[in-house]
C-alpha positions in Angstrom: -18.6 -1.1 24.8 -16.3 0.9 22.3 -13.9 3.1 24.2 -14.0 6.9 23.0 -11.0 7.4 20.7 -11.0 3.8 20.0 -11.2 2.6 16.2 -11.9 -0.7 15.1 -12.4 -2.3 11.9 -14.5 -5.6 10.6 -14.6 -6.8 6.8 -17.8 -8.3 6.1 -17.1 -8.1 2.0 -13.9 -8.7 0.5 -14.2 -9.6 -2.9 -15.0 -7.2 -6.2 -17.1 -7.2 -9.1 -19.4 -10.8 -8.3 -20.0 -12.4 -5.2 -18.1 -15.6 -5.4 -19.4 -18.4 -2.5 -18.0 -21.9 -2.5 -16.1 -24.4 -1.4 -12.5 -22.8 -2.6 -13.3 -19.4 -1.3 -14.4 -20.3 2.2 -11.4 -18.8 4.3 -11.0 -15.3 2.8 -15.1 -15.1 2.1 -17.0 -14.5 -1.5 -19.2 -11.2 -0.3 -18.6 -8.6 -2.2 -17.0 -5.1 -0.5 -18.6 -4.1 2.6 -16.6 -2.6 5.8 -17.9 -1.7 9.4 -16.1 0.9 10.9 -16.3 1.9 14.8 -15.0 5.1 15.8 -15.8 4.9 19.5 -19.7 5.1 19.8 -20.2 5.1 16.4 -21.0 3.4 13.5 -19.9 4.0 10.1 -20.1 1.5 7.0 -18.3 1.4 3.5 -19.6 0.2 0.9 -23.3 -2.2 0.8 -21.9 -5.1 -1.6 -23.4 -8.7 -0.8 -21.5 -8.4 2.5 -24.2 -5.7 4.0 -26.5 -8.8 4.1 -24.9 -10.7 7.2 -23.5 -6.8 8.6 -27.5 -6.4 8.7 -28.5 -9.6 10.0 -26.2 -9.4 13.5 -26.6 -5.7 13.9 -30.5 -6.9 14.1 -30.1 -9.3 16.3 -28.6 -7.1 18.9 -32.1 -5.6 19.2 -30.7 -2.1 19.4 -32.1 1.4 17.4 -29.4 1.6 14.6 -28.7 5.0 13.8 -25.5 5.2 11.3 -23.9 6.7 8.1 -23.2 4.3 5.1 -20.6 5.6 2.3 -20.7 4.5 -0.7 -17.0 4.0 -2.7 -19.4 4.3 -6.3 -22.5 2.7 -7.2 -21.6 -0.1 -9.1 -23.7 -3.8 -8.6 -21.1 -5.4 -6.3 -20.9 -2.4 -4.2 -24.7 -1.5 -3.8 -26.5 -5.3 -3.9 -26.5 -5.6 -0.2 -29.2 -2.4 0.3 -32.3 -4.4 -0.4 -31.1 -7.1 2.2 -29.7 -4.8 4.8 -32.0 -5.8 8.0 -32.2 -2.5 9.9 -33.4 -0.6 6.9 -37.0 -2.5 7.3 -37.1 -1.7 11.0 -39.2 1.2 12.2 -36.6 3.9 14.6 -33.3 3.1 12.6 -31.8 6.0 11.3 -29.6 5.4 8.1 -27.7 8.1 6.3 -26.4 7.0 2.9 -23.7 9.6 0.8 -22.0 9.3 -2.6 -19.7 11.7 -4.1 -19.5 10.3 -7.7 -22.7 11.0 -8.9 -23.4 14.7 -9.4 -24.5 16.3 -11.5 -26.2 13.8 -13.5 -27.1 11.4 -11.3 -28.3 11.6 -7.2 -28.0 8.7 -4.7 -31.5 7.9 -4.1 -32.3 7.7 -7.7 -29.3 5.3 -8.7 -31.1 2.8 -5.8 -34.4 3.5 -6.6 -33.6 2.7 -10.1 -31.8 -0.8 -8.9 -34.9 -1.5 -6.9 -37.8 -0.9 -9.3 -39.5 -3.6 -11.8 -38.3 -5.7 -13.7 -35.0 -5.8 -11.8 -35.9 -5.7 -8.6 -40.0 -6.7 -7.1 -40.3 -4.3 -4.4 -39.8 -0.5 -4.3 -37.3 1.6 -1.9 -40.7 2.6 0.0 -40.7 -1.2 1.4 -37.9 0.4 4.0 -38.8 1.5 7.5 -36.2 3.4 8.5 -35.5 6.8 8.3 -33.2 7.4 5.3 -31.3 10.5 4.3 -29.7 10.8 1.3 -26.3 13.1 1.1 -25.1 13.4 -2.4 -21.4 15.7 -2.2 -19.0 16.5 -4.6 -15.5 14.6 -4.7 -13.0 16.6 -3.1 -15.5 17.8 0.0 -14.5 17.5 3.6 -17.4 15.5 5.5 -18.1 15.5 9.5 -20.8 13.1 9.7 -20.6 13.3 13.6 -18.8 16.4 15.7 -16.0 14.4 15.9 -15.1 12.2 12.9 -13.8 14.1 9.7 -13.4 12.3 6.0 -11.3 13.8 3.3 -12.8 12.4 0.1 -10.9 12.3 -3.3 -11.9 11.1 -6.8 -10.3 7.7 -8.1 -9.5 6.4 -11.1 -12.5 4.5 -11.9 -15.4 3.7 -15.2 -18.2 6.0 -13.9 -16.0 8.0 -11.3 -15.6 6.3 -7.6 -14.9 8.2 -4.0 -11.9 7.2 -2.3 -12.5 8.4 1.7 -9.2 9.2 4.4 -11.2 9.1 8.3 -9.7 10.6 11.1 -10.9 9.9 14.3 -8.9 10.6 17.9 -5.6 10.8 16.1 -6.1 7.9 13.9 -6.4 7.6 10.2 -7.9 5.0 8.1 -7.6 5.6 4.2 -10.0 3.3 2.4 -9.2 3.2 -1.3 -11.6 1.1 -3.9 -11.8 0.8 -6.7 -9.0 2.8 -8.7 -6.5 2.1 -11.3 -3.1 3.0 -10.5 -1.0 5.6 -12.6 1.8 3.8 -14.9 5.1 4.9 -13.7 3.4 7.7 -11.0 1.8 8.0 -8.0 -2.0 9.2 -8.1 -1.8 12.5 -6.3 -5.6 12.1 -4.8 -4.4 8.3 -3.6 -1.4 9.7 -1.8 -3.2 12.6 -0.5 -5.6 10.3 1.2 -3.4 7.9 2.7 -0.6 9.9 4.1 0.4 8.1 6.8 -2.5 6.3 7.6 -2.5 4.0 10.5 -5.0 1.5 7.9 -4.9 1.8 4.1 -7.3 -0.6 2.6 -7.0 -0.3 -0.8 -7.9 -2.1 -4.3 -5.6 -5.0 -4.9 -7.8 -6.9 -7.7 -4.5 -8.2 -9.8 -1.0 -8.7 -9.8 1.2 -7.2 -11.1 1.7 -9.9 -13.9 -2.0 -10.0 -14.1 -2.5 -6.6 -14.9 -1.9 -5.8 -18.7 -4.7 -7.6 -19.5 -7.4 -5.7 -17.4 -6.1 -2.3 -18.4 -8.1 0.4 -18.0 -10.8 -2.0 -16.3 -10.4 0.6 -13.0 -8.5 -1.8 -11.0 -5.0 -1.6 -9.1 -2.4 -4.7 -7.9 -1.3 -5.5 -4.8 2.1 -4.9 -5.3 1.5 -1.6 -6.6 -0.3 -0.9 -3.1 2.8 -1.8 -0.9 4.9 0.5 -3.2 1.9 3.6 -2.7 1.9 2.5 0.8 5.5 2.8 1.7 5.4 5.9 -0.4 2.7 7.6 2.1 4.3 6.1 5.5 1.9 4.0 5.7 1.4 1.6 9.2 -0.9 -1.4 8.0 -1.8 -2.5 4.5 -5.4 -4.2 3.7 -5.2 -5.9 0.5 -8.9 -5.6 -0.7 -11.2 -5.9 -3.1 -10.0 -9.9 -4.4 -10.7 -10.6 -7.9 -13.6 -13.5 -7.8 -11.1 -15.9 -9.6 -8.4 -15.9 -7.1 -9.6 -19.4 -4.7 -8.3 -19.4 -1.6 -5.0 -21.1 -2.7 -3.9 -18.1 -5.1 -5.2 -15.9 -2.0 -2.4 -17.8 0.2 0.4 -17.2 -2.1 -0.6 -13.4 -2.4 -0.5 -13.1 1.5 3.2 -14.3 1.8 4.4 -12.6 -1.4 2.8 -9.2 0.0 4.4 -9.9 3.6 8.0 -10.5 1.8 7.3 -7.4 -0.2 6.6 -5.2 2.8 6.6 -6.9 6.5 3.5 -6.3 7.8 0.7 -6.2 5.2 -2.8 -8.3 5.8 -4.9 -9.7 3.1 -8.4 -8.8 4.4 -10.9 -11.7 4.7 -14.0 -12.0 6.0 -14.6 -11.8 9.6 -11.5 -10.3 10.1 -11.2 -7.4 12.9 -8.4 -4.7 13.3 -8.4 -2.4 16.5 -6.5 0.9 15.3 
């Protein structure tokens, strides 16, 4: 049982833009962004890539009513996939509240996955689910308190289509999670910074290296080195190098972990399966 005050974090989906299983990505994971979050008694989730699936599958198996909010970074494929498969939604008594802060005005949450799950892409509609589903569409920028308790600061990113970046704080803690975003040549992004001002946890979009990087410009996607120099920056306790580009095997994966450990003491390349208490 989660003590009050506690925060803990699990990565179920660590890699961006396609889901990548096989034999050289076993130890860091091919699912696609997906993040459980427990603040205390409660349950919040970022992002339903392909991770959501096995999230789904063992929060099932526990038997218990679900009843949590899901935040969504931006509603690209490999950060929304995961919805059709997510197990509690088809169970009758789960309560699931889904909220996205990039879409307004032209576009609202449940019509973005309705869209996705509608003929020819997908064969069954949204009104297979069981669950109760609310739908919270905010704007960028808005302060959220999806439980007495738990505040998120949300900021726009840098991002094709416009993404939410999301800064929790929960019994003096703070966990900043940042994807996806391109970083600022030469400058800090003022809404990055502002969300992960000394943050006990900044998980944040590490898709290149720096030497990778001038061929993806403007693609929406940040380095890792560029995160350890916005995370000492900010003060930050703990980077999470996240969001792995799907051609980086499990070698090229290793060599990023001790580079980023050199480069500042202490940072963590997520995998999958992997849980921080805060």
């Amino acid at each position: 049982m989660s003590q009050a005050g506690a925060i803990s974090v699990r990565f179920w989906g660590v890699r961006g833009s396609i889901a990548c299983p096989g034999s050289e990505t076993v130890r860091y994971g091919g699912n696609t962004s997906c993040i459980e979050v427990r603040c205390g008694e409660h349950l919040l989730i970022f992002d339903a890539g392909t991770g959501l699936r096995p999230l789904g599958k063992t929060l099932a198996a526990k038997g218990a009513t679900l009843d949590t909010d899901l935040f969504f970074s931006h509603t690209h494929f490999d950060h929304v996939l995961g919805i059709p498969f997510f197990a509690p939604l088809f169970i009758p008594g789960c309560k699931v509240r889904m909220w996205a802060g990039h879409l307004l005005p032209e576009h609202r949450i449940e019509e973005v996955l309705g869209d996705m799950m509608m003929a020819p892409l997908f064969p069954v509609p949204m009104e297979v689910f069981r669950a109760s589903i609310e739908f919270h569409n905010f704007k960028c920028g808005e302060t959220l308190h999806p439980r007495p308790d738990i505040t998120l600061h949300t900021r726009g990113l840098n991002h094709p289509n416009g993404a939410t970046g999301y800064r929790l704080e929960y019994g003096g803690k703070v966990i900043a999670y940042i994807t996806d975003t391109e970083h600022r040549q030469g400058e800090f992004d003022p809404n990055v910074l502002a969300l992960i001002d000394h943050a006990d946890l900044m998980v944040y979009d590490c898709t290149y290296t720096d030497e990778e990087y001038p061929k993806f410009a403007t693609w929406g996607h940040s380095t890792w080195q560029e995160g350890c120099r916005l995370a000492e920056a900010a003060h930050v306790k703990t980077l999470a190098v996240f969001h792995h580009d799907p051609a980086h095997d499990d070698a090229f994966m290793d060599r990023i972990a001790d580079e980023a450990a050199e480069m500042r003491p202490g940072t963590i390349v997520a995998h999958e399966g992997m849980q921080l208490h805060i």
